[in-house]
Predicted model as a PDB file, atoms N, CA, C, CB and O in Angstrom, pLDDT in the B-factor column:
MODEL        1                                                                  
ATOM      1  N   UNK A   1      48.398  67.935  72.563  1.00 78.00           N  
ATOM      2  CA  UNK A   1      47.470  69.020  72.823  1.00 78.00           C  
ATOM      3  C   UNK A   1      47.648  69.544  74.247  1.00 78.00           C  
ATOM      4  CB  UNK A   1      46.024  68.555  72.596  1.00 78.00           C  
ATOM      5  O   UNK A   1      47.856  70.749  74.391  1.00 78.00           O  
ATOM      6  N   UNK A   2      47.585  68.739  75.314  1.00 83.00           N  
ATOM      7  CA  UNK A   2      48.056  69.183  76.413  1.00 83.00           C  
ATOM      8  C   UNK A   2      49.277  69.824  77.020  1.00 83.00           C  
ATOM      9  CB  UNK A   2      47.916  68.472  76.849  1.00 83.00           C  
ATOM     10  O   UNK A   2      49.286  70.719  77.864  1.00 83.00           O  
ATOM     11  N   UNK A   3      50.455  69.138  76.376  1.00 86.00           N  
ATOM     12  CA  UNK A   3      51.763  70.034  76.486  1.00 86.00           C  
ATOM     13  C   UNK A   3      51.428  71.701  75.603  1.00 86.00           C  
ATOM     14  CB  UNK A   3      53.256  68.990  75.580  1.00 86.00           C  
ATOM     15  O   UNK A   3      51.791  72.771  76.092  1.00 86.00           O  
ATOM     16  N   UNK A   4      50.926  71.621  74.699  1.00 85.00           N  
ATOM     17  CA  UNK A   4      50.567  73.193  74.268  1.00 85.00           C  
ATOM     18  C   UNK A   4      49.168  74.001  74.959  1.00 85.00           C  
ATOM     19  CB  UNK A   4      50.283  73.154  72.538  1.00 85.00           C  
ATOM     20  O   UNK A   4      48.631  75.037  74.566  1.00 85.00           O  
ATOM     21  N   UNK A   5      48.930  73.423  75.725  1.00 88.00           N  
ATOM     22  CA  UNK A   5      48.340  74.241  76.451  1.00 88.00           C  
ATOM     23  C   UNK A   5      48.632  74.386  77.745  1.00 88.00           C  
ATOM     24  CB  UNK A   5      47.290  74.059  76.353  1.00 88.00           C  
ATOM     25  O   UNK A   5      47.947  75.228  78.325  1.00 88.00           O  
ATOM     26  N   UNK A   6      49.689  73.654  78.575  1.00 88.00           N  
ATOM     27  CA  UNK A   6      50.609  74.417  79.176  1.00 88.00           C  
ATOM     28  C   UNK A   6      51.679  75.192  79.367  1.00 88.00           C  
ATOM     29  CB  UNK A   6      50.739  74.159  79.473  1.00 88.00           C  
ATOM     30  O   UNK A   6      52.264  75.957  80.135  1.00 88.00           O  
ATOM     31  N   UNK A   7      51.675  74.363  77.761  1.00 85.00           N  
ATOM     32  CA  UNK A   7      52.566  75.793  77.724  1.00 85.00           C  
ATOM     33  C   UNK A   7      52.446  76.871  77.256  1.00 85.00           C  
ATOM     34  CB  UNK A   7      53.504  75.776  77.296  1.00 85.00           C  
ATOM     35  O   UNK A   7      53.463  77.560  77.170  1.00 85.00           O  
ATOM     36  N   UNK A   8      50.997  77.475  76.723  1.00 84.00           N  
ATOM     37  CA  UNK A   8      50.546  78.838  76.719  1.00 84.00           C  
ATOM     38  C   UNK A   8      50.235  79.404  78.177  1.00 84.00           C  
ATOM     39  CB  UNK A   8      49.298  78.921  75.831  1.00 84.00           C  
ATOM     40  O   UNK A   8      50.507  80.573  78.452  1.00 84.00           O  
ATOM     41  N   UNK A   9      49.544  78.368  79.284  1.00 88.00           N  
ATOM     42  CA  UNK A   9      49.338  78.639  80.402  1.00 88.00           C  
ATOM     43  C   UNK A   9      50.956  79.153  80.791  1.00 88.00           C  
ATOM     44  CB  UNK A   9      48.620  77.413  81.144  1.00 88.00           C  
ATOM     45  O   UNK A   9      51.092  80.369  80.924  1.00 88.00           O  
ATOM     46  N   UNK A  10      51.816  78.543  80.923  1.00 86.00           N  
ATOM     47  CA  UNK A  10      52.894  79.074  81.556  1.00 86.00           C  
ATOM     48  C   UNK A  10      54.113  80.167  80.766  1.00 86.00           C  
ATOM     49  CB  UNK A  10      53.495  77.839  82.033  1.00 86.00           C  
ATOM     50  O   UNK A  10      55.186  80.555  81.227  1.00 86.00           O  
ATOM     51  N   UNK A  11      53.531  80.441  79.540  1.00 81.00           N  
ATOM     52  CA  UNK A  11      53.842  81.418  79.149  1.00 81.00           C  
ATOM     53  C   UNK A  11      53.413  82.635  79.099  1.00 81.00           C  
ATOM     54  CB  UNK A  11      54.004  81.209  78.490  1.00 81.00           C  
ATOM     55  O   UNK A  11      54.019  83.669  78.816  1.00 81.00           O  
ATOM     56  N   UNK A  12      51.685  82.351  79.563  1.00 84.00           N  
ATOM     57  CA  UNK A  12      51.512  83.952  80.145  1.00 84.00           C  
ATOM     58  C   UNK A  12      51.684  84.034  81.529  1.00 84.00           C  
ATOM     59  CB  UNK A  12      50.058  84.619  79.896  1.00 84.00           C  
ATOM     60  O   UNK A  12      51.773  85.144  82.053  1.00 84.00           O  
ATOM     61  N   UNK A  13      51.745  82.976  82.215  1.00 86.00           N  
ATOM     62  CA  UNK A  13      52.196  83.592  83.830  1.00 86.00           C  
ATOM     63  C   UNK A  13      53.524  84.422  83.546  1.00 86.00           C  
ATOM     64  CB  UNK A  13      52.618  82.167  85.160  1.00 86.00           C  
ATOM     65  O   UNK A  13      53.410  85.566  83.985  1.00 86.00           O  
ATOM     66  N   UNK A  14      54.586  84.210  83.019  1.00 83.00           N  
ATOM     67  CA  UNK A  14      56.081  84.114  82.601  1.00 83.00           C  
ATOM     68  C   UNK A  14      55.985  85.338  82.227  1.00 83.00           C  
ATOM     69  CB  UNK A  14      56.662  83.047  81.505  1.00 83.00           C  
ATOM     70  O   UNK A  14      56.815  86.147  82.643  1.00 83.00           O  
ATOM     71  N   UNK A  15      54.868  85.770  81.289  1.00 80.00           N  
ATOM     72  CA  UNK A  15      55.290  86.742  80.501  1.00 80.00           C  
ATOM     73  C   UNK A  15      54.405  87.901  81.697  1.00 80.00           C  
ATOM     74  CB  UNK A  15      54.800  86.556  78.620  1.00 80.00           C  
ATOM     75  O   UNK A  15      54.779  89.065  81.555  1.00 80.00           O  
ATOM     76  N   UNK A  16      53.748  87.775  82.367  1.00 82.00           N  
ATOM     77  CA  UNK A  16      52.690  88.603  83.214  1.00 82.00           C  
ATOM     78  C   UNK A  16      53.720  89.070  84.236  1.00 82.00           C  
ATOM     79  CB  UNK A  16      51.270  87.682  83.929  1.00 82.00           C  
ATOM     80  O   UNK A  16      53.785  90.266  84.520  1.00 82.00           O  
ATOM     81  N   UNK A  17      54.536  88.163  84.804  1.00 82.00           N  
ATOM     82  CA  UNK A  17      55.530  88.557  86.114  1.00 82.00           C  
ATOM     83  C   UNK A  17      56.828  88.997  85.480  1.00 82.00           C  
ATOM     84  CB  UNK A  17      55.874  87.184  87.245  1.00 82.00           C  
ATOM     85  O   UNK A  17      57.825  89.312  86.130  1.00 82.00           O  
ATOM     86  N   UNK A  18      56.758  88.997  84.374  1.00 78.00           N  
ATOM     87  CA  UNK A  18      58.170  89.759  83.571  1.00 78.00           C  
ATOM     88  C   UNK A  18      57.338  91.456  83.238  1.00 78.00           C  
ATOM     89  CB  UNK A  18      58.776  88.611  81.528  1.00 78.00           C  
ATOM     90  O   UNK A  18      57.998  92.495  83.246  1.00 78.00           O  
ATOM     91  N   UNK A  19      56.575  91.439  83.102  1.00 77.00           N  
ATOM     92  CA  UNK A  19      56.024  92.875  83.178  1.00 77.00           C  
ATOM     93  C   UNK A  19      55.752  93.377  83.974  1.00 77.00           C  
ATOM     94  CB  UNK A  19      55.214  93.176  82.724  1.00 77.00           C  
ATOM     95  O   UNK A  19      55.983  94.585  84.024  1.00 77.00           O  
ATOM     96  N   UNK A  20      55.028  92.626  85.164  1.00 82.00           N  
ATOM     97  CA  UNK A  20      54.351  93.393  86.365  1.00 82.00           C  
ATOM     98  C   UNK A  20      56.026  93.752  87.062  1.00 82.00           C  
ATOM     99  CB  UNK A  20      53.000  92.188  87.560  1.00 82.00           C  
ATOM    100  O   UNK A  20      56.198  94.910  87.440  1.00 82.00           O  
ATOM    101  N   UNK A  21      57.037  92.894  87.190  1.00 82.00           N  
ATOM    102  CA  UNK A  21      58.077  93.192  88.271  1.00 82.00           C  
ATOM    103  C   UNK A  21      59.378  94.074  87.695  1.00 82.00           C  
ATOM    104  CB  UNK A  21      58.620  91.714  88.888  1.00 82.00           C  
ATOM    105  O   UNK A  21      60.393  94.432  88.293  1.00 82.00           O  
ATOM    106  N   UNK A  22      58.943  94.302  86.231  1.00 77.00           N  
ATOM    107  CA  UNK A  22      59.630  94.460  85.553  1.00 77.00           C  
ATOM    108  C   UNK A  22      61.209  94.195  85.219  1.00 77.00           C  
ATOM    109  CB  UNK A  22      59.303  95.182  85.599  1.00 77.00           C  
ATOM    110  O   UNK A  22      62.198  94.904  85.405  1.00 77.00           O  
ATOM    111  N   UNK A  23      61.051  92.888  84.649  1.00 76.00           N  
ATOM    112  CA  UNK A  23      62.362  91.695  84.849  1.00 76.00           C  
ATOM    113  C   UNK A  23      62.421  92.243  83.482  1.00 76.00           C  
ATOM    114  CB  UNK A  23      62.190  89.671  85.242  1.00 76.00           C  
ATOM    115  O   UNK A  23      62.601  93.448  83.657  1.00 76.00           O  
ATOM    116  N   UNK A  24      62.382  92.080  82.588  1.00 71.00           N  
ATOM    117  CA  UNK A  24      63.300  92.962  81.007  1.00 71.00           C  
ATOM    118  C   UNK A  24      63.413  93.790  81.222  1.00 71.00           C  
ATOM    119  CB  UNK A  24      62.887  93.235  79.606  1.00 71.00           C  
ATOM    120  O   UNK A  24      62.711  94.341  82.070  1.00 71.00           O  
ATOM    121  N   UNK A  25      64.690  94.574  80.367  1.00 68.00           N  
ATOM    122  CA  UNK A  25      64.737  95.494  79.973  1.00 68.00           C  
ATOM    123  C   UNK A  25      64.396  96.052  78.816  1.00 68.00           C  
ATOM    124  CB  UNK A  25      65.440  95.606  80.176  1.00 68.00           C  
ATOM    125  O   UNK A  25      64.301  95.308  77.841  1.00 68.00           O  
ATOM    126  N   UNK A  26      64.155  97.387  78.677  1.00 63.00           N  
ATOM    127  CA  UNK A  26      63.270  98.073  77.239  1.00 63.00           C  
ATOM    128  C   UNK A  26      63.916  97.422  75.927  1.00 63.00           C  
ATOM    129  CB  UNK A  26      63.487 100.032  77.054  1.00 63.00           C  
ATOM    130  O   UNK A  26      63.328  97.358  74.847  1.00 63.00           O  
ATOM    131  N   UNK A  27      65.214  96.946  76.174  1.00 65.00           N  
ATOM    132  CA  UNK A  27      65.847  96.566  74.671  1.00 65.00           C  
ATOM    133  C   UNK A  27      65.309  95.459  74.390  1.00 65.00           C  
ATOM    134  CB  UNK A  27      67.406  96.374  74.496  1.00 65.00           C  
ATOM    135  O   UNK A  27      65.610  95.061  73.265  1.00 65.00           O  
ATOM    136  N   UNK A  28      64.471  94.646  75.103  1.00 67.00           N  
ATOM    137  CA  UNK A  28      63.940  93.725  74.536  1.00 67.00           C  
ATOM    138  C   UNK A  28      62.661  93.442  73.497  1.00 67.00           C  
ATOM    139  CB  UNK A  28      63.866  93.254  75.375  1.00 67.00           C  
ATOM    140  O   UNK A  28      61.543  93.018  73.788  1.00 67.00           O  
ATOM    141  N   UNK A  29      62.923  93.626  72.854  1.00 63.00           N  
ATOM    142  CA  UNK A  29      61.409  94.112  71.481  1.00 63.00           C  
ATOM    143  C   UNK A  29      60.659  92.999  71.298  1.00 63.00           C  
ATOM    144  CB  UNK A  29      61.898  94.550  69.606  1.00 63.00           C  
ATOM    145  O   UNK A  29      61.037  92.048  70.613  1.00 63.00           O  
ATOM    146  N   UNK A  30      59.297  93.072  72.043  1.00 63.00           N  
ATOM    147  CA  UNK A  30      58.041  92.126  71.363  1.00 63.00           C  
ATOM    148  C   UNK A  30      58.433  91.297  71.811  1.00 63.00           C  
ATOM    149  CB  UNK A  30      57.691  91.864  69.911  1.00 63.00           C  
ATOM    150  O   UNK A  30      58.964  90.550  70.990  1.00 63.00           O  
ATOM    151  N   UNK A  31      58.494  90.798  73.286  1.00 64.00           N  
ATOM    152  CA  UNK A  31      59.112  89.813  74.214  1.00 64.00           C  
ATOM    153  C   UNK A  31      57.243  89.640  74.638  1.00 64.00           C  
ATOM    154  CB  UNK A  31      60.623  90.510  75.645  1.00 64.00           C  
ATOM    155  O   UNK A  31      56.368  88.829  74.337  1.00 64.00           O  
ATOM    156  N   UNK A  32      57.300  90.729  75.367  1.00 67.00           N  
ATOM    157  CA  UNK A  32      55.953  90.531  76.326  1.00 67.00           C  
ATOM    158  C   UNK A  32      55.095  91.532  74.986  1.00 67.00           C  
ATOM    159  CB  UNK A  32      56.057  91.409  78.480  1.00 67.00           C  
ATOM    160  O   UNK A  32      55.526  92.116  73.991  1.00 67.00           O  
ATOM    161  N   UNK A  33      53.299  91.304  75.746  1.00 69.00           N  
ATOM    162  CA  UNK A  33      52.354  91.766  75.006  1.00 69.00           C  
ATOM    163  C   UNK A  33      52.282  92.783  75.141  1.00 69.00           C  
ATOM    164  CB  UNK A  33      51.382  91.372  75.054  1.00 69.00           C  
ATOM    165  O   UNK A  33      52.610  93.203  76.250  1.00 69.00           O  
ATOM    166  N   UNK A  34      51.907  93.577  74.305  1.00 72.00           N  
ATOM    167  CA  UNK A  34      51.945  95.106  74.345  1.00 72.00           C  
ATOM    168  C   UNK A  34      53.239  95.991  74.083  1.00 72.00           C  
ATOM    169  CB  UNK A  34      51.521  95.461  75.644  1.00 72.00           C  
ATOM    170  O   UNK A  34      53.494  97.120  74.502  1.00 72.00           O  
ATOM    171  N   UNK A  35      54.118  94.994  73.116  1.00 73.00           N  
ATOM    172  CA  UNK A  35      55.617  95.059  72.593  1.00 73.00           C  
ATOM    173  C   UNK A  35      54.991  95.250  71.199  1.00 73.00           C  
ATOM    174  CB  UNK A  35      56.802  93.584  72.858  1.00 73.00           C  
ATOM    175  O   UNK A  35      53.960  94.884  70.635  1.00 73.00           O  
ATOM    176  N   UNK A  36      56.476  96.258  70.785  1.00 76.00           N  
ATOM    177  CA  UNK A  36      56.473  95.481  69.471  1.00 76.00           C  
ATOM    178  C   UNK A  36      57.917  96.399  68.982  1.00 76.00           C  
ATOM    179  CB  UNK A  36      54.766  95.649  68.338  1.00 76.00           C  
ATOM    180  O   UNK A  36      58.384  97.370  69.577  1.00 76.00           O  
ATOM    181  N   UNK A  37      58.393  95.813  67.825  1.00 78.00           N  
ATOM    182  CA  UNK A  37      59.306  95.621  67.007  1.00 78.00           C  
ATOM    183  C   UNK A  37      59.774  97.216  66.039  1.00 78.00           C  
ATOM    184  CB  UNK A  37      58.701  94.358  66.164  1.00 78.00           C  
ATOM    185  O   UNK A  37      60.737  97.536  65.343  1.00 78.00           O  
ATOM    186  N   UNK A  38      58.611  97.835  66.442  1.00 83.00           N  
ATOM    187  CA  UNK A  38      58.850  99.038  65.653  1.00 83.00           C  
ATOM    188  C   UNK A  38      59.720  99.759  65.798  1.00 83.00           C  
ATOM    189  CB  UNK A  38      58.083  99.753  65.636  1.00 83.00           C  
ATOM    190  O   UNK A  38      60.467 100.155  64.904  1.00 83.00           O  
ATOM    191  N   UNK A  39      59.787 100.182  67.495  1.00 80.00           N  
ATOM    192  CA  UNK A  39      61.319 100.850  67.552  1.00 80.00           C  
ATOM    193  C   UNK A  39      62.554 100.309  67.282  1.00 80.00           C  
ATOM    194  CB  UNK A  39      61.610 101.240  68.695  1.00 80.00           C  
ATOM    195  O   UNK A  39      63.471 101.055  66.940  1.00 80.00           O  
ATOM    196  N   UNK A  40      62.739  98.941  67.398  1.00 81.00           N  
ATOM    197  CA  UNK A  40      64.017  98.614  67.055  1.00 81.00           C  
ATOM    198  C   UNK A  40      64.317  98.710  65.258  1.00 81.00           C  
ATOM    199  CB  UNK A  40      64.219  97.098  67.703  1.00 81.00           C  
ATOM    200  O   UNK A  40      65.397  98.997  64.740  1.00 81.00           O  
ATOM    201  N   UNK A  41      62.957  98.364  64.503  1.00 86.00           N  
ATOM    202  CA  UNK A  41      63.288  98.432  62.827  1.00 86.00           C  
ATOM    203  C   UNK A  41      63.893  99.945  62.763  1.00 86.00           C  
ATOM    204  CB  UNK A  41      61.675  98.231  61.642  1.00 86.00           C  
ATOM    205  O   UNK A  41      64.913 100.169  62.111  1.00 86.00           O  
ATOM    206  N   UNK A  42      63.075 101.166  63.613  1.00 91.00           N  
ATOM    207  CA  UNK A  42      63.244 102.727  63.221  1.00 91.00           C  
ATOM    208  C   UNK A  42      64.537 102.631  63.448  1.00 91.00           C  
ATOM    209  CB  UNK A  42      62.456 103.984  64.061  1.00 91.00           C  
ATOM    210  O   UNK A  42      65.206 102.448  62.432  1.00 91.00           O  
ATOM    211  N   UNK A  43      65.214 102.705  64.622  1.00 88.00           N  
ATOM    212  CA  UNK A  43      66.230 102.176  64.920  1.00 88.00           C  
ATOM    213  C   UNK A  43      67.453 101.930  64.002  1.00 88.00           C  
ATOM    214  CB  UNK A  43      65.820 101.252  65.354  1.00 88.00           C  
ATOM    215  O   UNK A  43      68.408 102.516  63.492  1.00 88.00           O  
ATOM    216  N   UNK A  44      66.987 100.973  64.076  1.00 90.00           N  
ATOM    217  CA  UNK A  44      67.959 100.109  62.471  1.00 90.00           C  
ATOM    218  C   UNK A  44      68.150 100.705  61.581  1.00 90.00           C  
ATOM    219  CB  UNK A  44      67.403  98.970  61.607  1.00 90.00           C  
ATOM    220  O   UNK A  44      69.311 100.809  61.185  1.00 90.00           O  
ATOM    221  N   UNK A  45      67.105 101.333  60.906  1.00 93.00           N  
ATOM    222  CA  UNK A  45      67.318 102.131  59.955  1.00 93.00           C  
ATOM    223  C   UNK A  45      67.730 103.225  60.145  1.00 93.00           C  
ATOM    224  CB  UNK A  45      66.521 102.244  59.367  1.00 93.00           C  
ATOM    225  O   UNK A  45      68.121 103.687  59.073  1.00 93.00           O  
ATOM    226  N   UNK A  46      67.921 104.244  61.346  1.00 95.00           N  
ATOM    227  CA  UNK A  46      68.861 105.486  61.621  1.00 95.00           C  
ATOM    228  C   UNK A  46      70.362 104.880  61.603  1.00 95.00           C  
ATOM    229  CB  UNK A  46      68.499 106.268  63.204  1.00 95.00           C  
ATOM    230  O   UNK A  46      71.260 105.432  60.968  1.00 95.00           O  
ATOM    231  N   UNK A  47      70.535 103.827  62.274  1.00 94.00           N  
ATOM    232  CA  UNK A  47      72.032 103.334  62.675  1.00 94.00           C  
ATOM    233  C   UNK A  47      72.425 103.091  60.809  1.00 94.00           C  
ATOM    234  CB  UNK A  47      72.077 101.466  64.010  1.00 94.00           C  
ATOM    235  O   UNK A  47      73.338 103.850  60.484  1.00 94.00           O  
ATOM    236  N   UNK A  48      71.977 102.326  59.779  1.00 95.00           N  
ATOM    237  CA  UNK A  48      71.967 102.163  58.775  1.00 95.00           C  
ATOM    238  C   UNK A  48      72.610 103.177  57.723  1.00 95.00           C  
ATOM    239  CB  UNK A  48      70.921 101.904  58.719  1.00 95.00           C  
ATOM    240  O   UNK A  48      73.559 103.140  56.939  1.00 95.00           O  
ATOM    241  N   UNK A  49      71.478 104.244  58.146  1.00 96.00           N  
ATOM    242  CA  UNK A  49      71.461 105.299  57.826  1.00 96.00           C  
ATOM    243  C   UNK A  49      73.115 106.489  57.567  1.00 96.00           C  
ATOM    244  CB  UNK A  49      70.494 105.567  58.813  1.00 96.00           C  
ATOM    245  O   UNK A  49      73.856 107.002  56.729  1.00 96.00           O  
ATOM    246  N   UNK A  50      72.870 106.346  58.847  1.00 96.00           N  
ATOM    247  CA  UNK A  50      74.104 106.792  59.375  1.00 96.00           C  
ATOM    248  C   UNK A  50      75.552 106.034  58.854  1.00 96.00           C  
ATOM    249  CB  UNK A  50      73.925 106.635  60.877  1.00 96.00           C  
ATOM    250  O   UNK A  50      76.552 106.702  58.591  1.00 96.00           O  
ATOM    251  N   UNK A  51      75.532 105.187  58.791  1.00 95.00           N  
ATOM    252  CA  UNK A  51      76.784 104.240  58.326  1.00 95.00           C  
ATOM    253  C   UNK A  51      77.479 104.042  56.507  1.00 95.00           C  
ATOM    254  CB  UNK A  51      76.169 102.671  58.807  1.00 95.00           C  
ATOM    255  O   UNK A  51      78.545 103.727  55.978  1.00 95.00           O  
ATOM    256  N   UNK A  52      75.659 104.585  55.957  1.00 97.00           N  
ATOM    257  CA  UNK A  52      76.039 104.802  54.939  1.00 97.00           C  
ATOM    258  C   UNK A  52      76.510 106.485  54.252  1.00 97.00           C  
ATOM    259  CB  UNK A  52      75.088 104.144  54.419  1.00 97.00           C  
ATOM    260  O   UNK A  52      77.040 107.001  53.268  1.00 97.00           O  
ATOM    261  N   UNK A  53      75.950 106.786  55.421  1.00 97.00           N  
ATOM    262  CA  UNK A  53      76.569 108.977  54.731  1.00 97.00           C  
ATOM    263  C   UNK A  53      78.118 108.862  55.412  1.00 97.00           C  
ATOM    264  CB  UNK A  53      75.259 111.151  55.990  1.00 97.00           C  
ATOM    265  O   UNK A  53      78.983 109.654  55.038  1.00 97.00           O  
ATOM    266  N   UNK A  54      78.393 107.920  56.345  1.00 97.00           N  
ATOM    267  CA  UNK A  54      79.517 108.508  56.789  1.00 97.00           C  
ATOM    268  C   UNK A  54      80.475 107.149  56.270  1.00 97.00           C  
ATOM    269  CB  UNK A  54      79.463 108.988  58.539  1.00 97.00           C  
ATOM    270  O   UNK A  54      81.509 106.926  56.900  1.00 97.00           O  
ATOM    271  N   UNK A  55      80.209 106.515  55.445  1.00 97.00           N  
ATOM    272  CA  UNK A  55      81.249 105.531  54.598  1.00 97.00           C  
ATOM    273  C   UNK A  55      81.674 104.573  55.374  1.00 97.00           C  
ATOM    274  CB  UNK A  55      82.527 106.171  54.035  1.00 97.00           C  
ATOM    275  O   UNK A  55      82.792 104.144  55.086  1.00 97.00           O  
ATOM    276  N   UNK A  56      80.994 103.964  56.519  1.00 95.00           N  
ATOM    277  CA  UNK A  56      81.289 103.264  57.303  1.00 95.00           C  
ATOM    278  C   UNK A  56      81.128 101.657  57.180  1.00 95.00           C  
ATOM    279  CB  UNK A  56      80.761 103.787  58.157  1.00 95.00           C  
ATOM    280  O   UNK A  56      80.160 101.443  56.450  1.00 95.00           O  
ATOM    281  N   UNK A  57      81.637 100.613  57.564  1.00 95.00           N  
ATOM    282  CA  UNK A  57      81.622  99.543  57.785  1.00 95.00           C  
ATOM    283  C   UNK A  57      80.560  99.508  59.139  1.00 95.00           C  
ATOM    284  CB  UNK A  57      83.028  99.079  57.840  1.00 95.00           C  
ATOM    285  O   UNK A  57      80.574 100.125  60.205  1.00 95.00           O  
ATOM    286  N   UNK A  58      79.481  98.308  58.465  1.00 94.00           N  
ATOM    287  CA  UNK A  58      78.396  98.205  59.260  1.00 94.00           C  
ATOM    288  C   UNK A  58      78.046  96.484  59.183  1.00 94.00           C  
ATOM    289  CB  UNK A  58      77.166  99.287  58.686  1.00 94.00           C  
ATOM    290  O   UNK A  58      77.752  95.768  58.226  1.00 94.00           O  
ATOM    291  N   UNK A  59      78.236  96.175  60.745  1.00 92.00           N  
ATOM    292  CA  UNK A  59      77.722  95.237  61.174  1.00 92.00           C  
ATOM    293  C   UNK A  59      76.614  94.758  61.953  1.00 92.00           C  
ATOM    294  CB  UNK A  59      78.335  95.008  61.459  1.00 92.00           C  
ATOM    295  O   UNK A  59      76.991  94.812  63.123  1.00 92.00           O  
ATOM    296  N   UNK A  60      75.154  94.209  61.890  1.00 87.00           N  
ATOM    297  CA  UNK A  60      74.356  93.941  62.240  1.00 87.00           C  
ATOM    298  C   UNK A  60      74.467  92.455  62.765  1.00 87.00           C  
ATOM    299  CB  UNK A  60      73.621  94.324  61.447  1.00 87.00           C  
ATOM    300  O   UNK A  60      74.970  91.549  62.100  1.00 87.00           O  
ATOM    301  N   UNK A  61      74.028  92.333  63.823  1.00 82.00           N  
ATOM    302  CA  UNK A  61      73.076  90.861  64.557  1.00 82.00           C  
ATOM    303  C   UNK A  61      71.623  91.110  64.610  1.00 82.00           C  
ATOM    304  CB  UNK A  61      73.473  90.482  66.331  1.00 82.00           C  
ATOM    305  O   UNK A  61      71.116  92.222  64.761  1.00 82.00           O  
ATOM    306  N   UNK A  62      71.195  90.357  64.520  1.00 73.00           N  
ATOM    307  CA  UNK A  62      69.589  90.047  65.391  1.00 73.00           C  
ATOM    308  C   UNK A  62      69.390  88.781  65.707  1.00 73.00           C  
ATOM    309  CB  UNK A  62      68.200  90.360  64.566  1.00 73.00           C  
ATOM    310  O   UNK A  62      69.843  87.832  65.068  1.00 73.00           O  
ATOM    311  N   UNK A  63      68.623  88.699  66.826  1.00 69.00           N  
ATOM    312  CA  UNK A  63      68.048  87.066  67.459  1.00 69.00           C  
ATOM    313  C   UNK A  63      66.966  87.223  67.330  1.00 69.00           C  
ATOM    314  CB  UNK A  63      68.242  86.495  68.970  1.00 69.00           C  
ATOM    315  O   UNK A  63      66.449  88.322  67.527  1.00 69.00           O  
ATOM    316  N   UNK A  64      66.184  85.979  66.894  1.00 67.00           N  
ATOM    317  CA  UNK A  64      64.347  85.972  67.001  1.00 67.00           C  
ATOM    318  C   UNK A  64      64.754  84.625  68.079  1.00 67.00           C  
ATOM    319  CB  UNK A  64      63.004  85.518  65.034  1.00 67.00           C  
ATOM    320  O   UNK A  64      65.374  83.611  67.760  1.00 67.00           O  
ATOM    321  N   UNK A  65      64.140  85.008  69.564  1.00 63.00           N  
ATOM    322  CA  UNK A  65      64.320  84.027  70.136  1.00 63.00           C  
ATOM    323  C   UNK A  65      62.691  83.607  70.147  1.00 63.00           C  
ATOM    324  CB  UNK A  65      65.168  84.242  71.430  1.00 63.00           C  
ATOM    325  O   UNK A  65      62.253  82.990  71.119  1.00 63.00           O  
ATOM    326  N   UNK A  66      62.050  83.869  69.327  1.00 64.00           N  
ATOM    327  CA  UNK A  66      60.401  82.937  69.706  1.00 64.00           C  
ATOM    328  C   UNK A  66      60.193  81.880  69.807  1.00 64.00           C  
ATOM    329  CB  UNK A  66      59.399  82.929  68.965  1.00 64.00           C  
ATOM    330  O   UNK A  66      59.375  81.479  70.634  1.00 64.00           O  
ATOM    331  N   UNK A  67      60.971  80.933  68.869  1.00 63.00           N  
ATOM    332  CA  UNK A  67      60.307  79.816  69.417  1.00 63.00           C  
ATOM    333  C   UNK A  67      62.299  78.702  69.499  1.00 63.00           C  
ATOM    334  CB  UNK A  67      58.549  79.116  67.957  1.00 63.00           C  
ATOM    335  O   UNK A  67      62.721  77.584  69.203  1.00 63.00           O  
ATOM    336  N   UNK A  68      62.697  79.679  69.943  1.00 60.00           N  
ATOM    337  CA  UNK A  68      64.178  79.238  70.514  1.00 60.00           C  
ATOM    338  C   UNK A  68      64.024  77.944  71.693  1.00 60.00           C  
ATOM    339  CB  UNK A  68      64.977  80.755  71.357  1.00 60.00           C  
ATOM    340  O   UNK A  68      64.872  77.060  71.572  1.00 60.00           O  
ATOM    341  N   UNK A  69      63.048  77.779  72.772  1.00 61.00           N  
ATOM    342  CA  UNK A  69      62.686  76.949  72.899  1.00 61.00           C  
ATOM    343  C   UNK A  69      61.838  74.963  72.894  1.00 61.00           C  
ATOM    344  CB  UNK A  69      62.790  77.616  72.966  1.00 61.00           C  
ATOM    345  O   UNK A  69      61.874  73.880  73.477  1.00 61.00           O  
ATOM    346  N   UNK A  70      61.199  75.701  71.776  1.00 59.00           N  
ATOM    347  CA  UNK A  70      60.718  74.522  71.441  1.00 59.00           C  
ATOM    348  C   UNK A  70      61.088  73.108  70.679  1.00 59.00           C  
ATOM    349  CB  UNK A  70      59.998  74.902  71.013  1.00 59.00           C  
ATOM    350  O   UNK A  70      60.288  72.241  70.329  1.00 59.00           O  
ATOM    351  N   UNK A  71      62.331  73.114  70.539  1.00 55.00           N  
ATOM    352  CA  UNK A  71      62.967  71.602  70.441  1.00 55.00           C  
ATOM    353  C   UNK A  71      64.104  71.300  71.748  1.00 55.00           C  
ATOM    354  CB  UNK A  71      63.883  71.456  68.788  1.00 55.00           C  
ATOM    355  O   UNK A  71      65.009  70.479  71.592  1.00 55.00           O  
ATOM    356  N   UNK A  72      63.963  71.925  72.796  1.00 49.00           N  
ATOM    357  CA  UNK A  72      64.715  71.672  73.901  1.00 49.00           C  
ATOM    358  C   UNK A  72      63.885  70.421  74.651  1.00 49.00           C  
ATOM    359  CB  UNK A  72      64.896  73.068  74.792  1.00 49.00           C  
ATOM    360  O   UNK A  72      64.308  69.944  75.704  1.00 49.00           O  
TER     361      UNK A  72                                                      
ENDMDL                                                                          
END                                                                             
């Protein structure tokens, strides 16, 4: 119980001085609060879009790094 509540404590300091100093960049989707994921799905689906009118070979990645941490 205590390790998870420092580490919400030190994930909003983390996430507070990544916004205030502005340490991300915009490509990062739904990192910090007041994010979210929408532009990158719209996104996706223009690039998509596009790949299929013009007969193209289309390769996608994505990372969900949320809880990429928590068995370290």
């Amino acid at each position: 119980m205590a390790r998870k509540i420092l580490s919400k404590i030190l994930s909003d300091r983390i996430s507070f001085a990544c916004s205030k100093f502005g340490v991300l960049h915009s490509d990062n989707f739904s990192v910090l609060k007041g994010t979210s994921t929408q532009v990158l799905v719209f996104t996706v689906g223009l690039v998509v879009e596009n790949a299929l009118e013009k007969n193209k070979e289309l390769w996608l990645v994505l990372q969900d790094m949320h809880k990429a941490y928590d068995s370290v």
